[in-house]
C-alpha positions in Angstrom: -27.6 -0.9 8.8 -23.8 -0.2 8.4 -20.7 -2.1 7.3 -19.4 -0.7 10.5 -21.6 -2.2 12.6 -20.7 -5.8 11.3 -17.0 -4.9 11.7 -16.0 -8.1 13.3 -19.1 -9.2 14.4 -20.8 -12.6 14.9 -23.4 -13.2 11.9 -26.9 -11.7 12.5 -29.1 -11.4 10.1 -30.6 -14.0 7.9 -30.4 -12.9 4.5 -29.3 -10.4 1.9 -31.5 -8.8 -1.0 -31.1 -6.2 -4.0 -33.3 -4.3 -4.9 -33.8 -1.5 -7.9 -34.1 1.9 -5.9 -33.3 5.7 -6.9 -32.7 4.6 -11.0 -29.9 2.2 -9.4 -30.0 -0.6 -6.6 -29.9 -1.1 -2.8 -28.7 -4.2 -1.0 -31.1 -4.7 2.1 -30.3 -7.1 5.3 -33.5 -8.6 6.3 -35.4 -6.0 5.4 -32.7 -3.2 6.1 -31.2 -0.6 3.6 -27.6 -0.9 4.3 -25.6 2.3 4.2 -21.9 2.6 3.9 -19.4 3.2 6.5 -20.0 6.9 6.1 -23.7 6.8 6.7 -24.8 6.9 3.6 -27.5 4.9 1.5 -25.9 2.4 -0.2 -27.0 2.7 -3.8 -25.2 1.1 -6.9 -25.4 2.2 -10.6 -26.9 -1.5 -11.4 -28.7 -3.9 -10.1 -25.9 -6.7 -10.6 -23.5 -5.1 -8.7 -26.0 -4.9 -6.0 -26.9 -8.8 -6.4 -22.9 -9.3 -6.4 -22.7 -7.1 -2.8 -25.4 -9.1 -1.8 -23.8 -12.3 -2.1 -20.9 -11.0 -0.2 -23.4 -10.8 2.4 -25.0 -13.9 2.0 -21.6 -15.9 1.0 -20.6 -14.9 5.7 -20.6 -17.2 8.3 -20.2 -17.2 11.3 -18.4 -13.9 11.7 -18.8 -11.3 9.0 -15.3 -10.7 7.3 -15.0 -7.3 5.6 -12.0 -8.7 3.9 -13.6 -11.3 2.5 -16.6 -8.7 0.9 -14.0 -7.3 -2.0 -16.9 -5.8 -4.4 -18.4 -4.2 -1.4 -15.6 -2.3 -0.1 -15.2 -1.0 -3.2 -18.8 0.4 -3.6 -17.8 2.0 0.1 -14.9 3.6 -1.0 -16.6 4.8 -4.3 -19.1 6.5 -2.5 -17.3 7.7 0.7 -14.5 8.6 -0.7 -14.1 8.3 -4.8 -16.4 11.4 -5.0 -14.2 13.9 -3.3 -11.0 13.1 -4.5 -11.4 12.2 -8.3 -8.5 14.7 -9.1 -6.3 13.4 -7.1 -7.4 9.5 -8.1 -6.9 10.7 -11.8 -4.0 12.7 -11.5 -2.1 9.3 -9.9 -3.7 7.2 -12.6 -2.4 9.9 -15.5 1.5 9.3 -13.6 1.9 5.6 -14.7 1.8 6.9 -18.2 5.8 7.3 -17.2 6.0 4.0 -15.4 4.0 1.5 -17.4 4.8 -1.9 -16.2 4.0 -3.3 -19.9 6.8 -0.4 -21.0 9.5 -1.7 -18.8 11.0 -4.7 -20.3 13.4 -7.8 -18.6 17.2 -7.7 -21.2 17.4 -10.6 -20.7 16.7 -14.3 -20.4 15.7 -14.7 -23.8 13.0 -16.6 -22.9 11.4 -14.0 -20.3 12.1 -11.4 -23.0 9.8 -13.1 -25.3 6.6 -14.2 -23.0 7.1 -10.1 -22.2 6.8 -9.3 -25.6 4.2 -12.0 -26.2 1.9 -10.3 -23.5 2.6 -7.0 -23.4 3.1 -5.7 -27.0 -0.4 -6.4 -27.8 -1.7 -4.0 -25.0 0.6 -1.2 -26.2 -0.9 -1.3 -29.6 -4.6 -1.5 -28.0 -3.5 1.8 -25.8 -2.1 3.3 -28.7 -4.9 2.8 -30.8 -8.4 2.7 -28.4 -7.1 5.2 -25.8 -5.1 7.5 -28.1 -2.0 7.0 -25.4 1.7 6.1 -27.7 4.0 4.5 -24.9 7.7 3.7 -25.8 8.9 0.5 -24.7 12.2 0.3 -22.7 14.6 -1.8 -21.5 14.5 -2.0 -16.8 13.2 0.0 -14.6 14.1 3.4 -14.9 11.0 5.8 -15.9 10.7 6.2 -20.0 10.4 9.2 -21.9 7.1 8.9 -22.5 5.4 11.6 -25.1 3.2 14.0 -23.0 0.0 12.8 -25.4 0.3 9.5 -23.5 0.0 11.0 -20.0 -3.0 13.2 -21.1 -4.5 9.9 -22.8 -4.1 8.4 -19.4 -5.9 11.4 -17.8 -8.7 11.9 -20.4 -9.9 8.2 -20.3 -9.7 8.2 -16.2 -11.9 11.0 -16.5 -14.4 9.4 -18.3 -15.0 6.7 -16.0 -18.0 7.6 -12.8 -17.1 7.5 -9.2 -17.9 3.4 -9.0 -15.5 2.5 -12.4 -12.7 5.1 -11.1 -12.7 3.2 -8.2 -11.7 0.1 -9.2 -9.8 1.3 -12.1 -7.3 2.9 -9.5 -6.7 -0.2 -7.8 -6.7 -2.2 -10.6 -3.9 0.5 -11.8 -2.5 0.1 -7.7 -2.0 -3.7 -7.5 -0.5 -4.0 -11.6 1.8 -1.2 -11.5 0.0 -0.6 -14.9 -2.7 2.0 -16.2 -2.9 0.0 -19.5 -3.7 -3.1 -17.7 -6.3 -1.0 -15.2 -7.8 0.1 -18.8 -8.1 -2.9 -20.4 -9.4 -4.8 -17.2 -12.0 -1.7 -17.1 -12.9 -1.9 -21.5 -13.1 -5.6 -21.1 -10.3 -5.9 -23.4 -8.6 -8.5 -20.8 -10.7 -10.6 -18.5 -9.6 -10.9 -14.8 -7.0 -14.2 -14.7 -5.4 -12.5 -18.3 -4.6 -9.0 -16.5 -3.4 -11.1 -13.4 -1.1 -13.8 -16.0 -0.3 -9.8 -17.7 0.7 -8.0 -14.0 2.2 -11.0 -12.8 4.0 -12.2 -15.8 7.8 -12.2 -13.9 6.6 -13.7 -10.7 5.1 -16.3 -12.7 8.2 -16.8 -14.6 10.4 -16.8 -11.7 7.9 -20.0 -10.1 7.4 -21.7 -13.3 11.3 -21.6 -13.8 13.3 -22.2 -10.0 10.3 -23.8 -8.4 7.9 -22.8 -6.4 7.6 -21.0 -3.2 4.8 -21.1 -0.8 5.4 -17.4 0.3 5.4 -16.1 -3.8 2.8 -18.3 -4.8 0.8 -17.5 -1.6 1.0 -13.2 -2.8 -0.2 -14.2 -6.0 -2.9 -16.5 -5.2 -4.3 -13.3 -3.6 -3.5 -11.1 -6.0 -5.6 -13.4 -8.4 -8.3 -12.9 -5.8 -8.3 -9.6 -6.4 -8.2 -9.3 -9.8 -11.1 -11.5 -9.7 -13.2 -9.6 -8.0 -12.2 -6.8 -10.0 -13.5 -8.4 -12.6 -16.7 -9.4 -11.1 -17.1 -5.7 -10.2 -16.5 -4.1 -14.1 -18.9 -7.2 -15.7 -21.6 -5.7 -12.7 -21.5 -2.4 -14.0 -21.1 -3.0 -17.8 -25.0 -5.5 -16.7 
């Protein structure tokens, strides 16, 4: 069975299993070995992130939601995709090391400038010191002049993650604007709601200080989702 072949379909199968296979795991439906979009076997490093696809599964009603299945996709895209592209993934993720978001730094209010500094110093040090990668910290938006040691820091830790971690550490890296947030999401160093309070620190800010809008608090209620499932996919494959 495929992904595909659920793609906005009516529920039809009972239940979801994983299962150790190939020195990894398989999620079977009823019985089933589900492949991935591609047509291939859909096999996971461990068997929790197979038990945390198989929820996904088992979690449907009605009518299957890909969207709502975020741990899954990204065990699709890591095998259909990550595989044959890892340059290109790593060589995006080494880029940031110009446009850090934890680099770029509000001058002002006084108080935004602190609950930056608060956040965000902290995860400099750590990429400094656990990923070999010294960032500068500057004031707006424009890129920094970032020492080339920190862009190949960037590129030699991406490197060392497989096809399944890469995945999610590029859109961890994506949706934060951030590689040392993708990083420390990745080491464990943050858990998923502190890299979401660390990539949405201004949006935050802006809510918690005009008020709150159903439009920005609606973005970052999903983004939270995300990160969350983020989350749950690293803690699967560190199991």
């Amino acid at each position: 069975m495929s992904t595909d072949d659920l793609h906005a379909h009516r529920r039809a199968y009972k239940q979801a299993t994983a299962r150790p296979k190939d020195g990894g795991a398989a999620v079977l439906i009823d019985g089933m070995h589900l492949r991935t979009p591609g047509k291939i076997a859909f096999l996971t490093p461990t068997l929790a992130l197979a038990q945390a696809c198989a929820d996904e599964w088992n979690a449907q009603e009605e009518v299957v939601r890909p969207d709502t299945m975020p741990v899954t996709r990204l065990v699709n895209v890591a095998l259909d995709h990550t595989a044959r592209t890892r340059d290109i993934i790593v060589e995006s993720i080494s880029g940031y090391a110009a446009t850090d978001l934890v680099c770029h730094r509000a001058e002002h209010p006084e108080a935004l400038v602190v609950r930056q500094a608060t956040a965000w110093d902290p995860l400099v040090a750590w990429a400094g010191e656990k990923l070999g990668a010294p960032l500068n910290v500057v004031a707006g938006v424009i890129a920094a002049d970032q020492p080339l040691e920190a862009r190949e820091a960037f590129e030699r830790a991406a490197r060392e993650h497989d096809d399944f971690a890469l995945t999610a550490l590029a859109h961890t890296v994506g949706i934060s604007g951030s590689g040392v947030l993708g990083f420390a999401l990745s080491a464990g160093r943050l858990d998923s709601v502190a890299a979401f309070e660390a990539a949405c620190l201004d949006d935050i800010w802006q809510l918690d200080t005009w008020g709150e809008d159903h439009f920005a608090r609606k973005r970052l209620d999903d983004l939270e989702a995300e990160f969350v499932a983020l989350g749950r996919y690293f803690a699967a494959l560190r199991a």
